[in-house]
KEVOSE-588548 format. One record per residue (C-alpha): residue number from 1; residue in one letter; x, y, z. Coordinates in steps of 0.25 Angstrom, whole numbers, always signed. Example, Ala and Ser with C-alpha at 12.3 -4.5 7.8 and 13.67 -1.06 7.14 Angstrom:
BEGIN
1/a/+49/-18/+31 $
2/s/+55/-4/+29 $
This chain:
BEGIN
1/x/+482/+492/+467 $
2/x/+468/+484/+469 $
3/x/+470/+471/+477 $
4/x/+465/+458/+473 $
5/x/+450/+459/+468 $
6/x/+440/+461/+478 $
7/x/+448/+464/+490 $
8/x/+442/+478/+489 $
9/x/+427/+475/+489 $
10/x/+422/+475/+504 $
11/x/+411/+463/+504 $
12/x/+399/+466/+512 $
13/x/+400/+458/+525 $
14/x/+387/+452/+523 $
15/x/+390/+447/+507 $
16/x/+383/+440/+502 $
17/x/+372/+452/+504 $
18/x/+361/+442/+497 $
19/x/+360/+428/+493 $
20/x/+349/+417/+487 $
21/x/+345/+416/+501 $
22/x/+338/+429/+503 $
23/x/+331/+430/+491 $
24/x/+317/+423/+492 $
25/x/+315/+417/+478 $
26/x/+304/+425/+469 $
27/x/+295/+412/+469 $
28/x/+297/+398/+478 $
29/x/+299/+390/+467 $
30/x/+313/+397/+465 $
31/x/+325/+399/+473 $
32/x/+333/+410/+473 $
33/x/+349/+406/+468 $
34/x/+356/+419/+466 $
35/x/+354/+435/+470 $
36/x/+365/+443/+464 $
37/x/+368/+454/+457 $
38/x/+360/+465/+463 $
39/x/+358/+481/+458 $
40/x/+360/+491/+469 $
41/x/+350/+503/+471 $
42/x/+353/+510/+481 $
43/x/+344/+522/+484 $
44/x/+337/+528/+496 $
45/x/+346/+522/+508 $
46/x/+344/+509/+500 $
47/x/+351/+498/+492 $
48/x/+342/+491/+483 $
49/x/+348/+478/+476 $
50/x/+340/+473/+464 $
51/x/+345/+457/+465 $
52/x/+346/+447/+455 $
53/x/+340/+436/+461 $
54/x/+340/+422/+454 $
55/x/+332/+411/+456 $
56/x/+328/+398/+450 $
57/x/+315/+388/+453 $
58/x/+317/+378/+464 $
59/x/+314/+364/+466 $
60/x/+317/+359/+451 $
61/x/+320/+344/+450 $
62/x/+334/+340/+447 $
63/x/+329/+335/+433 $
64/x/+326/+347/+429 $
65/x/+330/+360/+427 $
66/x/+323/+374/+427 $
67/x/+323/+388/+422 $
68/x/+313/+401/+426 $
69/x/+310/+408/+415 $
70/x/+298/+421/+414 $
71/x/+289/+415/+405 $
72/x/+282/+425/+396 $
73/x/+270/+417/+393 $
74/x/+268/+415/+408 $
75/x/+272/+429/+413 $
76/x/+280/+423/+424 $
77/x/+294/+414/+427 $
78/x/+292/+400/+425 $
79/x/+300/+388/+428 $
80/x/+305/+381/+414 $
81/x/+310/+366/+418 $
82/x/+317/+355/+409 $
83/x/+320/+341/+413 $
84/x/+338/+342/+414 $
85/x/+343/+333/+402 $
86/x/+331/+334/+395 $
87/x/+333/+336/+379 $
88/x/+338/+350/+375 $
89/x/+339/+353/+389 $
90/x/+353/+358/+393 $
91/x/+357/+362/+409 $
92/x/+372/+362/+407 $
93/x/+371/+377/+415 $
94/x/+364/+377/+427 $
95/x/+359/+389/+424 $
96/x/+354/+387/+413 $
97/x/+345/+376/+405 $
98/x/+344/+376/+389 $
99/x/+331/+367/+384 $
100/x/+326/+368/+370 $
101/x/+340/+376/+366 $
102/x/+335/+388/+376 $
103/x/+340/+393/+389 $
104/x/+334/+395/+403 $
105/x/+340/+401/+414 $
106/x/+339/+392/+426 $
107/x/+337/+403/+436 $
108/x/+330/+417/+434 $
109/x/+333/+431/+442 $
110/x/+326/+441/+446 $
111/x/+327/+455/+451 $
112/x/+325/+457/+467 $
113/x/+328/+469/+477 $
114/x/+335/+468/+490 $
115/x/+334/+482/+498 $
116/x/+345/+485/+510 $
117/x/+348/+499/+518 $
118/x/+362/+495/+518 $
119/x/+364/+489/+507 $
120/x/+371/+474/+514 $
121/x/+356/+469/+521 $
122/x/+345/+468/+510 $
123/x/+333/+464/+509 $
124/x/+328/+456/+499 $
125/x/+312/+459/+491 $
126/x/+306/+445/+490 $
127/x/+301/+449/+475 $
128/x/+308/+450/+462 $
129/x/+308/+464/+457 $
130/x/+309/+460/+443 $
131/x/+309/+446/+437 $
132/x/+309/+441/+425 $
133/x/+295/+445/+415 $
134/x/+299/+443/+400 $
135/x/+303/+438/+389 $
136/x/+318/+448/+390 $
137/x/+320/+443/+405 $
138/x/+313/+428/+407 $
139/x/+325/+423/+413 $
140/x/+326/+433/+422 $
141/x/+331/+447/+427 $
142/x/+346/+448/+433 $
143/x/+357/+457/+437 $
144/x/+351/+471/+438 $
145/x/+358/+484/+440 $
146/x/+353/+497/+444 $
147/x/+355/+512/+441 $
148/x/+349/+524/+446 $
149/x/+343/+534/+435 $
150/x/+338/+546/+441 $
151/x/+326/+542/+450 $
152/x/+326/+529/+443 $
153/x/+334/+514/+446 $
154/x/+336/+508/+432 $
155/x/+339/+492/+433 $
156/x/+345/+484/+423 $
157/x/+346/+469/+423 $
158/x/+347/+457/+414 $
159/x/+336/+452/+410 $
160/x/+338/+436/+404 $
161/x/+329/+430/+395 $
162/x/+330/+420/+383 $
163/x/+331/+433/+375 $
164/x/+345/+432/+381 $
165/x/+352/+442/+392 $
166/x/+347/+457/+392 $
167/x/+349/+470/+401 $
168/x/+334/+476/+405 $
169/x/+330/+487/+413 $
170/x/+321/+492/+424 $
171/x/+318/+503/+432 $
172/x/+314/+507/+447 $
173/x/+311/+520/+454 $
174/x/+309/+514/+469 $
175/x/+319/+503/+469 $
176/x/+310/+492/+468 $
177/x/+298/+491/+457 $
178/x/+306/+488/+444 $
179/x/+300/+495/+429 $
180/x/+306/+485/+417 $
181/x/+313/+495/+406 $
182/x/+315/+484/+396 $
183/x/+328/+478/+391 $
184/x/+341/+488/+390 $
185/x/+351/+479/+383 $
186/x/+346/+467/+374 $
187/x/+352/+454/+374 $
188/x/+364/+450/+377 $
189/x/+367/+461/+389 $
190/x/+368/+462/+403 $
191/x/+375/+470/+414 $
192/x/+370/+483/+410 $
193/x/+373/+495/+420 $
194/x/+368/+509/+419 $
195/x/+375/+521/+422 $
196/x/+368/+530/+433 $
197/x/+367/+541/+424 $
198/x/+364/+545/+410 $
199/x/+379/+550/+403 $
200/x/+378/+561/+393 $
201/x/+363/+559/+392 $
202/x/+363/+544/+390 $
203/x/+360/+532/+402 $
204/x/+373/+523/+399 $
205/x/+374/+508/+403 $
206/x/+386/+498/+403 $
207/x/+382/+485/+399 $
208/x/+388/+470/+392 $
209/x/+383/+465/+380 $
210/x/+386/+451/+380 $
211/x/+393/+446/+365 $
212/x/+392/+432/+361 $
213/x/+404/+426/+352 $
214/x/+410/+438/+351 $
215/x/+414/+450/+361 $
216/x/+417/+450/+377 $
217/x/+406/+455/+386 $
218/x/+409/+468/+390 $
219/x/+404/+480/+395 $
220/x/+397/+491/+386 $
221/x/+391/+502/+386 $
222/x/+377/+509/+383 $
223/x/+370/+522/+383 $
224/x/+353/+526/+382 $
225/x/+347/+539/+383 $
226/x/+334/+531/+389 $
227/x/+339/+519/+396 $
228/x/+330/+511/+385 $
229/x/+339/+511/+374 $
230/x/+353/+508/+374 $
231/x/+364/+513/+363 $
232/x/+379/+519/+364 $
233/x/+387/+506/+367 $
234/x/+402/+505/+369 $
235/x/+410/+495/+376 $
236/x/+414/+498/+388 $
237/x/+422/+486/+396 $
238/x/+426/+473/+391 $
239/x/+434/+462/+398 $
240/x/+449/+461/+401 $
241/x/+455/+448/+398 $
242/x/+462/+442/+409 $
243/x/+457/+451/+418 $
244/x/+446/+450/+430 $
245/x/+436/+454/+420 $
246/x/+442/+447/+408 $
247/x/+432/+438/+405 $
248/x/+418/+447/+404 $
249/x/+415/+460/+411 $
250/x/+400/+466/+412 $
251/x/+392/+478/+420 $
252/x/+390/+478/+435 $
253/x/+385/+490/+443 $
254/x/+380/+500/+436 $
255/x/+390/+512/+435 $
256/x/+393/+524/+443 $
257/x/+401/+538/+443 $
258/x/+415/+539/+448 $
259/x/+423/+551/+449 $
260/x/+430/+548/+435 $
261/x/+418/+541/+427 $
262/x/+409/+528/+431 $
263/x/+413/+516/+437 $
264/x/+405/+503/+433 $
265/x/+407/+490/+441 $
266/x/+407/+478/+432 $
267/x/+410/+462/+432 $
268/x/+419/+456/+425 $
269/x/+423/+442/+423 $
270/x/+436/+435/+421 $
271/x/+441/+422/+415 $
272/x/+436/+413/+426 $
273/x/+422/+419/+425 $
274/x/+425/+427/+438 $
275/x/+415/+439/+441 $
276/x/+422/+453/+446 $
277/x/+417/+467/+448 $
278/x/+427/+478/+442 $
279/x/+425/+492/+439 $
280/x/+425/+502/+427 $
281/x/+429/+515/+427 $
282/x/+419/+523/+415 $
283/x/+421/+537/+411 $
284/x/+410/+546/+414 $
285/x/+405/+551/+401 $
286/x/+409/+540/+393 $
287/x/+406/+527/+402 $
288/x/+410/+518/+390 $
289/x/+426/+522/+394 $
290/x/+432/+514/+405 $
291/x/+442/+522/+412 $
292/x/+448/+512/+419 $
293/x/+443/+497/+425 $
294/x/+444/+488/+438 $
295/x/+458/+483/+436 $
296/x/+453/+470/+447 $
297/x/+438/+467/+451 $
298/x/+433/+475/+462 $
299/x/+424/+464/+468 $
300/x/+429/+451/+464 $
301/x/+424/+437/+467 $
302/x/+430/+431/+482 $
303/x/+418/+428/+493 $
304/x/+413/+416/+491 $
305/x/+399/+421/+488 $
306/x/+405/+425/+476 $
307/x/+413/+415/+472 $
308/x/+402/+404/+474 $
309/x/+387/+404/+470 $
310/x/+379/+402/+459 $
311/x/+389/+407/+450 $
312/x/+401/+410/+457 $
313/x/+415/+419/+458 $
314/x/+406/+431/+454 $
315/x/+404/+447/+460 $
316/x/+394/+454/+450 $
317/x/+389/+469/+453 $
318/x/+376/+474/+447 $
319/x/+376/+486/+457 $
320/x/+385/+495/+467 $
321/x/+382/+505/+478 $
322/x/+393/+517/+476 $
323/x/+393/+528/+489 $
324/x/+406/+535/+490 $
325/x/+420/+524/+489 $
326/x/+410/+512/+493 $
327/x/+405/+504/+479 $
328/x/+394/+494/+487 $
329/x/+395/+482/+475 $
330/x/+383/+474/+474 $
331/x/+385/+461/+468 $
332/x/+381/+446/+464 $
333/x/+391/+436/+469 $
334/x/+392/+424/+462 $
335/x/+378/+426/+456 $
336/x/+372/+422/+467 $
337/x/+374/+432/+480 $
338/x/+373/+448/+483 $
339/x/+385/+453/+489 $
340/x/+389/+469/+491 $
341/x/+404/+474/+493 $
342/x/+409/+487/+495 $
343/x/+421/+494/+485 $
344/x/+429/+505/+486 $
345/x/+426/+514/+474 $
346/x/+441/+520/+476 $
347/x/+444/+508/+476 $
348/x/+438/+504/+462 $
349/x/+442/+515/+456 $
350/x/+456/+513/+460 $
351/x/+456/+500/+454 $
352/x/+453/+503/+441 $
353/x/+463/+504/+428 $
């Protein structure tokens, strides 16, 4: 039997791997307040992580609050600012204002490389690789993923705007300039992750709508026979009551073959808003089957730098580094931290029901 969750996950030594503190901001009138949540290529003798870094403008008077948004008129990020209490002017959330009955995001993310040889020491590009630029993202880029497609690395990421919450794509050949393929999955959707390769002639993706009023957020999934359009849904996942994932489950490392099908990492949250990584055991031809699912988290929760942060008691995965039994899990740790742990794909495997 497994033992209590997370026992099995060897940290990396030098956890956190990344924090606000070794990301310079994009411009000096911000600071950055996260870096999370990072896709892994690795390719070449090296591991690429594509950050999610956030940031919010500096030096804003306590009277006031603030909110970076890509303005289309201006072509660039501006800094919106209302006067707190100020009529039709709500800051209940710090993440959030709402003036004139609209909301803005506080903060704003961007998308950043950071390069290592042996993937624990990185080194971080003092440039974002792709920020906000329309009218779909002005609220900023976040929580990429990555998968390799012949000689090409497709990324996609959420992209926020007031249009609401959308997956979008991009694509690079050299692991660093990044081509915009548009949006994948419209409003309201996120935690998109690609397979590796095309099944029976299609692409195929797992991905989570997100219902309003009516419905849990689960896990779906999609097919396309150009990674343009999207068709083929079917549920795949949904969450358990009571259980570790009882509360909402969603994508996390994109997925990848097994001896008896594909095994996709995911999240899931319980009843007191606690993020874990389990796993899912797919069939190989019709990756909409589970076979069987982590029965306890693989990665749970318990160092203190993810418990505490900007939003805390939170491991989330957008990408993995499989070589032999070792699964190298890259993660966000409460949304404000990179960390890295090893697991045991035995292991895994063997706690799965």
């Amino acid at each position: 039997m497994p033992g209590p969750p997370g026992l099995s996950a060897t940290r990396a030594p030098g956890n956190p791997l990344l924090t606000p503190e070794d990301v310079a901001p994009s411009r000096p009138d911000f600071e950055v307040i996260g870096v999370f949540n990072p896709a892994v290529l690795v390719d070449d003798g090296e591991t690429a992580l594509l950050l999610r870094v956030a940031e919010r403008p500096r030096d804003i008077p306590t009277e006031e609050v603030a909110a970076p948004v890509y303005d289309l008129a201006a072509g660039r990020i501006v800094v919106r600012r209302w006067r707190r209490g100020a009529t039709g002017v709500r800051t209940d959330d710090p993440r959030a204002v709402i003036a004139g009955g609209e909301t803005h995001l506080t903060s704003i993310s961007h998308l950043r490389w950071a390069r290592s040889r042996d993937g624990l020491q990185f080194q971080v590009e003092a440039q974002p690789a792709l920020e906000a630029a329309g009218e779909t993202d002005a609220f900023g880029v976040e929580d990429p993923r990555a998968t390799r497609l012949g000689g090409e690395w497709w990324i996609n990421y959420t992209a926020v705007s007031p249009w609401g919450i959308a997956t979008a794509a991009a694509v690079t050949r050299d692991r660093r300039r990044l081509e915009r393929r548009g949006i994948w999955f419209a409003p309201p959707n996120r935690d998109v992750t690609p397979f590796p390769e095309a099944i029976d002639g299609r692409y195929a993706a797992l991905h989570r709508p997100m219902p309003e009023g009516l419905g849990a957020a689960a896990i779906w999934f999609a097919s396309s026979a150009d990674l343009g359009s999207w068709g083929g849904h079917r549920p795949v996942a949904g969450p358990r009551p009571g259980a570790w994932d009882g509360a909402k489950v969603g994508g996390g490392a994109p997925p990848f073959r097994v001896r008896d099908g594909w095994l996709a990492l995911y999240h899931g949250v319980d009843a007191g808003a606690r993020y874990a990584i389990g796993a899912l055991l797919l069939a190989a031809r019709e990756p909409w089957r589970v076979i069987a699912r982590s029965r306890e988290p693989v990665l749970a929760p318990e160092a203190p730098y993810e418990r505490e942060g900007f939003f805390g008691n939170v491991v989330f995965t957008c990408g993995a580094a499989v070589a032999g039994d070792r699964v190298r899990v890259y993660y966000g740790a409460a949304d404000t931290v990179v960390a890295a742990a090893d697991l045991s794909l035995d292991a895994i495997l063997g706690g799965l029901a």
